[in-house]
C-alpha atoms as one frame of an Amber mdcrd trajectory, in Angstrom:
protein
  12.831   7.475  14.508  14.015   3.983  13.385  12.444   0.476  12.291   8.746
  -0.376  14.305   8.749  -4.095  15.266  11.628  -5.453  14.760  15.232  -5.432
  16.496  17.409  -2.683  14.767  20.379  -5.425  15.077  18.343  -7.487  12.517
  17.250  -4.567  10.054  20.951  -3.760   9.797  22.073  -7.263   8.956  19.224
  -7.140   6.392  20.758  -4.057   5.010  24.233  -5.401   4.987  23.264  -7.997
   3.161  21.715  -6.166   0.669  24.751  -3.982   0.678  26.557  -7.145  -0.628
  24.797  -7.564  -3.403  22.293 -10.364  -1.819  18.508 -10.259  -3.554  15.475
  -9.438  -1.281  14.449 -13.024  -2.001  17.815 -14.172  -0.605  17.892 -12.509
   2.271  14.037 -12.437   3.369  14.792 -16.353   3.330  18.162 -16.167   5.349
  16.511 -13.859   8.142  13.419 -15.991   8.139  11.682 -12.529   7.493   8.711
 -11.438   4.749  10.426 -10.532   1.813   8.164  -7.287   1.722   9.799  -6.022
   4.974  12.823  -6.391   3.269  11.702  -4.347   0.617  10.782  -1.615   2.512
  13.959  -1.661   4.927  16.324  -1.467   2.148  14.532   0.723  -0.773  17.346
   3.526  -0.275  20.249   0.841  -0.811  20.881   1.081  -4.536  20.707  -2.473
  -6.589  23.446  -4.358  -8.279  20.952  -5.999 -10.211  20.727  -5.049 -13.442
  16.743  -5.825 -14.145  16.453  -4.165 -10.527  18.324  -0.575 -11.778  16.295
  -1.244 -15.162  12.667  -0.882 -12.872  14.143   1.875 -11.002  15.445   4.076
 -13.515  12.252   3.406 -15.478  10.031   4.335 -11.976  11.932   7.413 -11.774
  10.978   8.521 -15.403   7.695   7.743 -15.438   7.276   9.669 -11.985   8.783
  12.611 -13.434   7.112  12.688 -16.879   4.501  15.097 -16.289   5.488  17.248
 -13.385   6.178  19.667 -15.206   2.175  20.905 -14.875   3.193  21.671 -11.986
   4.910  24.648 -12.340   2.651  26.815 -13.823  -0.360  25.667 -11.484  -0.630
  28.482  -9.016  -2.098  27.653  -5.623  -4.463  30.605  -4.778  -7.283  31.021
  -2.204  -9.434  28.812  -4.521  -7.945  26.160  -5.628  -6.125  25.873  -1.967
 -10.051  25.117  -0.791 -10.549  22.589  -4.163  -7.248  20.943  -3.303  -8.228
  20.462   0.946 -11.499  19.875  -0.037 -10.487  16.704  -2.209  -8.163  15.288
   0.317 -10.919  15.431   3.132 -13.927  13.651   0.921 -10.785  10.993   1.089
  -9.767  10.997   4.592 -11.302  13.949   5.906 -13.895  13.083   9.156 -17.733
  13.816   7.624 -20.634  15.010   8.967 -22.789  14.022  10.786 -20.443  11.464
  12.049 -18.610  14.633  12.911 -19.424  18.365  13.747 -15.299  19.695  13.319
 -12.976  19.164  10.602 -10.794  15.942  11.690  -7.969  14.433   9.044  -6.244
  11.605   9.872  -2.967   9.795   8.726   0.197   8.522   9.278   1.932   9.731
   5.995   3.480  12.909   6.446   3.761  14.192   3.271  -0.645  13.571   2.898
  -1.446  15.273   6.771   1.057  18.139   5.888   0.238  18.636   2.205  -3.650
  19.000   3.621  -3.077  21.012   6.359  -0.787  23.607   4.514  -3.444  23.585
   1.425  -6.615  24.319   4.743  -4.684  27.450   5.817  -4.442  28.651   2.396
  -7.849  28.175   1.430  -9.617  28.663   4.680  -7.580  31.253   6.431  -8.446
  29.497   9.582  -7.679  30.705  13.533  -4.515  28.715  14.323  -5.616  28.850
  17.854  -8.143  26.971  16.948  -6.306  23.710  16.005  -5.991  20.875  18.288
  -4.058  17.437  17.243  -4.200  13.752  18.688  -1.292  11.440  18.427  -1.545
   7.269  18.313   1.120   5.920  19.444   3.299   3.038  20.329   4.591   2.070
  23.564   8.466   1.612  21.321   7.936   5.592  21.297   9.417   8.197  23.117
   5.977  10.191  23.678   8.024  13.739  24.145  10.101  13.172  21.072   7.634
  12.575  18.825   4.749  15.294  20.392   7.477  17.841  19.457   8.725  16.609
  15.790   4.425  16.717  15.007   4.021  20.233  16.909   7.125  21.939  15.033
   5.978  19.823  11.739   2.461  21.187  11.419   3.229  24.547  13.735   0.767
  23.869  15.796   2.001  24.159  19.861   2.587  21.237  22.075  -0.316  22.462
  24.212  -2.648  22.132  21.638  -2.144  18.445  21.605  -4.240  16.236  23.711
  -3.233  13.282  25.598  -1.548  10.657  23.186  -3.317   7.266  22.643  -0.401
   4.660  23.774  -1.270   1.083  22.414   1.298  -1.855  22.308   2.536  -2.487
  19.051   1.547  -6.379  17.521   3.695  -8.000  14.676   1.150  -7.846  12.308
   2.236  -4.499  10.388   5.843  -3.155   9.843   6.837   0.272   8.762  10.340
   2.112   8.131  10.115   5.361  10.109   6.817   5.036  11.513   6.351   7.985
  13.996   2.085   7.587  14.828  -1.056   8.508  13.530  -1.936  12.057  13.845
  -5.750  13.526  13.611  -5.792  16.927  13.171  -9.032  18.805  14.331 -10.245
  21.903  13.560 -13.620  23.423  15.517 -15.893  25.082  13.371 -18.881  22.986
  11.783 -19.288  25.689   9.077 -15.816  25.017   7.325 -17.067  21.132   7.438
 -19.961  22.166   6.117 -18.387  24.397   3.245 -15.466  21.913   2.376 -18.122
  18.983   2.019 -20.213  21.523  -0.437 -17.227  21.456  -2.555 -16.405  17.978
  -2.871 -19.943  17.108  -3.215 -20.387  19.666  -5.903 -17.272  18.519  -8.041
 -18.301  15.101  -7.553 -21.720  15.790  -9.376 -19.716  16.319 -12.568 -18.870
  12.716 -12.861 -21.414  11.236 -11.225 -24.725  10.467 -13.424 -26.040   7.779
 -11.872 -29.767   8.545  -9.779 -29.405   6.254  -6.899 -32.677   7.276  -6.049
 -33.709   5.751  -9.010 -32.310   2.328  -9.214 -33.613   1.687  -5.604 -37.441
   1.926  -6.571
């Protein structure tokens, strides 16, 4: 769904450039463009610097070192509702700001990762779901209501009007397809999930606020 911001005719020079061997440095000052834009345009375009392939070889090891728990964790009912129930005390929307469960975020992998984990754990009514997009005026609003309704599998008339707001200079992201707030309508899941992650958190937490405010 392309580069937000910024002409595509300039992030493919960029990534010509970097094709050629040029550094980020090099060509962040040749564009006249924030070296971290740079970055972010061209992180799929192998380096020819050898410090650079160094970094990245030793990113991809360290990512991968211990993974390997992974396979033998088993996602059942229960730790599908520790697993949601973490990612909402993060992001999740919390009572009694809220009386439904709400998550919010632009990052795929986090709104589909939660989501997934919520039906698991939860066995919730799918009719039940709604979803709210943010979006840009640079999208096209029936594109991107259908990649988010076949993403989460949750139908394009369970998604209310979009929020359309002109984009301003001031951020710039690779791929950047909206916000999306998932909401779910039933105050007794909220309730439960917060039970959990207030619970767990009690295991760590030692301090008696109570206490030091006297």
């Amino acid at each position: 769904m392309g580069y937000e911001f910024y002409p595509s005719g300039l992030v493919e020079k960029a990534r010509k450039l970097k094709t050629k061997g040029f550094s980020i440095y090099k060509i962040g000052k040749e564009l006249g463009i924030d070296s971290r834009n740079i970055s972010r345009w061209c992180r799929d375009i192998p380096s020819k610097n050898p410090y650079s392939r160094h970094i990245k070889n030793l990113q991809l090891k360290n990512k991968s070192e211990h993974v390997e728990i992974l396979k033998e964790l088993e996602v059942d009912t229960k730790t599908a509702k520790v697993f949601s129930s973490m990612l909402y005390w993060c992001e999740g929307f919390k009572y009694p700001s809220s009386n439904f469960v709400g998550f919010s975020n632009s990052d795929l992998g986090l709104i589909k990762t939660f989501i997934e984990l919520f039906r698991i754990g939860f066995n919730p009514i799918e009719d039940k779901f709604r979803a709210h997009l943010q979006l840009h005026t640079t999208h096209d609003k029936e594109e991107v209501v259908s990649f988010w309704s076949d993403f989460l599998k949750i139908p394009k008339e369970h998604f209310f009007k979009p929020t359309i707001t002109k984009p301003t200079n001031k951020m710039k992201r690779q791929n950047y397809i909206g916000t999306c707030t998932v909401r779910y309508y039933d105050v007794n899941i909220l309730h439960q999930i917060t039970g959990i992650f207030e619970e767990f958190s009690k295991r760590f937490n030692t301090v008696n606020i109570h206490q030091l405010e006297r």
